[in-house]
N, C-alpha and C positions, 0 to 999 in steps of 0.2 A: 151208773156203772157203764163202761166202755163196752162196745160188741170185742168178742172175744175172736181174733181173728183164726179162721177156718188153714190148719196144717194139713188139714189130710189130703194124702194120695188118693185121688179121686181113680186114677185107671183102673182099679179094679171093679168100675163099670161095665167096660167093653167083653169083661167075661161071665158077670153073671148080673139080674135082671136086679133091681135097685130095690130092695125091701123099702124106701120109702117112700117113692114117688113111682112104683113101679115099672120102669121106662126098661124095655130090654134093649140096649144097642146091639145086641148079635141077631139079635130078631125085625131088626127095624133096615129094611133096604136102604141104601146109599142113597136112593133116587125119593125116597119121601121125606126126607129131612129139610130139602126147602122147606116144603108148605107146609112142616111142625115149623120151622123156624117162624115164621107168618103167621102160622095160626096163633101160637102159644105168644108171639107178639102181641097181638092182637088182642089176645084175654087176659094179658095183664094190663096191659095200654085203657083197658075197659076199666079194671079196679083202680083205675088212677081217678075217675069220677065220683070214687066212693067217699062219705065224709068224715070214714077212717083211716082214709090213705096215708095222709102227714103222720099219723100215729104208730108211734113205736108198739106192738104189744105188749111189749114187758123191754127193762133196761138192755136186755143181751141180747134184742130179736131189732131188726130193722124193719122198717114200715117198707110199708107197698111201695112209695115214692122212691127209696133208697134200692130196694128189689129192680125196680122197674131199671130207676138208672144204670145198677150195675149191670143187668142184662144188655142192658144198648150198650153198654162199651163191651163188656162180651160177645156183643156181635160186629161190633167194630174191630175188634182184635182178630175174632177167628176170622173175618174177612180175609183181614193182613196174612195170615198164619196160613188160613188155605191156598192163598199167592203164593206163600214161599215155599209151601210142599209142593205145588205143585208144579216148580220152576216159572211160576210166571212173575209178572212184573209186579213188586208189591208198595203200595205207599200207606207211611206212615200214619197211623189212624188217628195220632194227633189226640192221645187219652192222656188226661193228665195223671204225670206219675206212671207213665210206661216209658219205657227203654226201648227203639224200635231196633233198636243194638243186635244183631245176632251173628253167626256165620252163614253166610250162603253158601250154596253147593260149591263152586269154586275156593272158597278160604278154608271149608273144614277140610283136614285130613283124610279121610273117608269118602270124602264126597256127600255125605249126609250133612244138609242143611242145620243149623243148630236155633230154636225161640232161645231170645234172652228171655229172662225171669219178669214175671208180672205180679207185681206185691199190690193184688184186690184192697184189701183193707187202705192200704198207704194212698189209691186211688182217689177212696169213697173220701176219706177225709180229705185232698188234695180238692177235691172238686167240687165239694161239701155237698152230695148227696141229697140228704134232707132239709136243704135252704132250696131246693131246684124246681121252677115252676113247674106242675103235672102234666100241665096243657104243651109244653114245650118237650119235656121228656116223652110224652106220649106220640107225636110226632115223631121228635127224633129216633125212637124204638122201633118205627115202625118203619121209615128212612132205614136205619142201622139191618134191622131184619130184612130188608131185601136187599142192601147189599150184601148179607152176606149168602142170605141164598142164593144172588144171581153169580155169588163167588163158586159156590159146591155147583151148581149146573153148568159153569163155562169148562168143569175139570173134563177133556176125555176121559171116556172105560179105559185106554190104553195107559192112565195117569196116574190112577186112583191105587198104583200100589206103591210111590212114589215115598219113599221114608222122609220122615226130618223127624228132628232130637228136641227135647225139652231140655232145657239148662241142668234139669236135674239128673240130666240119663234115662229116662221114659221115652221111648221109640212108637211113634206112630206112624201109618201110612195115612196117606189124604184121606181111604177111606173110614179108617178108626178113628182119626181127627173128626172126622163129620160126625159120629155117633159118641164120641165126647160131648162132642158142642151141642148136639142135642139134647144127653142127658142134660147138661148143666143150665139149661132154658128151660125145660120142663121141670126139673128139679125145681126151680127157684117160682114157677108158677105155683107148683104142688106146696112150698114152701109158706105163698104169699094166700091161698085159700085154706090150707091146712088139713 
């Protein structure tokens, strides 16, 4: 059986604390998200050593190896994404099966930056996930995690309320973007330990 790809609206993080991985973003300063992003790298980058990693749980769950990968390209996207909220210069992270397609402050109407859409699932298979050596993703995870932490620390205080749009119409500022991106890397540690 296929993994059953994930439709939900995730933002309704940002306003109350995650009955499953209990991670609060309203509770979690802007300024400690790096070094979750590193930490929480780094402890799943660790279960990549395990000799259950390559292993699915069950047919609908993804193993540690597929977990770990999606998270490096999840940090390699919000990289990008924190670039573009925050008006600075952004380059394409180069994930297979991403669109780095979007509107920038100048082309949208509004002036709020607009992500194109990121279809996760179309990614994992695009890049085949669970064929990906450990040793190689555990690196690159950890690569991926500082870049995008050293992306949330180059933002000024004076930046961080800086809007841009999710394709879908979800508005975040750089700083809600950050405690997004955090939920979603602790999520998916909480996920791969259970």
């Amino acid at each position: 059986m296929p993994i059953v790809p994930d439709a939900k609206n995730w933002t309704w993080v940002l306003e109350r604390c995650c009955p499953e991985c209990g991670f609060d973003a309203a509770a979690t300063p802007y300024e400690a998200v790096p070094g979750l992003a590193r930490e929480y790298a780094r402890r799943l980058a660790a279960r990549l050593t395990l000799p259950d990693a390559l292993t699915r749980p069950d047919e609908g769950t993804w193993s540690t190896l597929e977990y770990a990968a999606h998270v490096r390209d999840v940090c390699r996207i919000f990289a990008y994404r924190t670039a573009i909220a925050a008006r600075a210069e952004a380059a394409d992270p180069l994930v297979p099966a991403f669109d780095a397609q979007g509107l920038d402050a100048a082309e949208a109407a509004d002036g709020v930056p607009v992500f194109s859409n990121w279809d996760q699932d179309e990614t994992a298979i695009a890049d085949r996930y669970g064929e990906q050596d450990p040793a190689a993703v555990a690196a690159e995870l950890a690569e991926a995690a500082d870049q995008v932490a050293r992306a949330l620390e180059s933002v000024p205080v004076a930046d961080r309320g800086f809007q841009v749009r999710r394709s879908d119409g979800s508005t975040f500022t750089v700083e809600t973007l950050a405690g997004y991106f955090a939920h979603d890397v602790i999520h998916h540690v909480h996920d791969v330990r259970g």
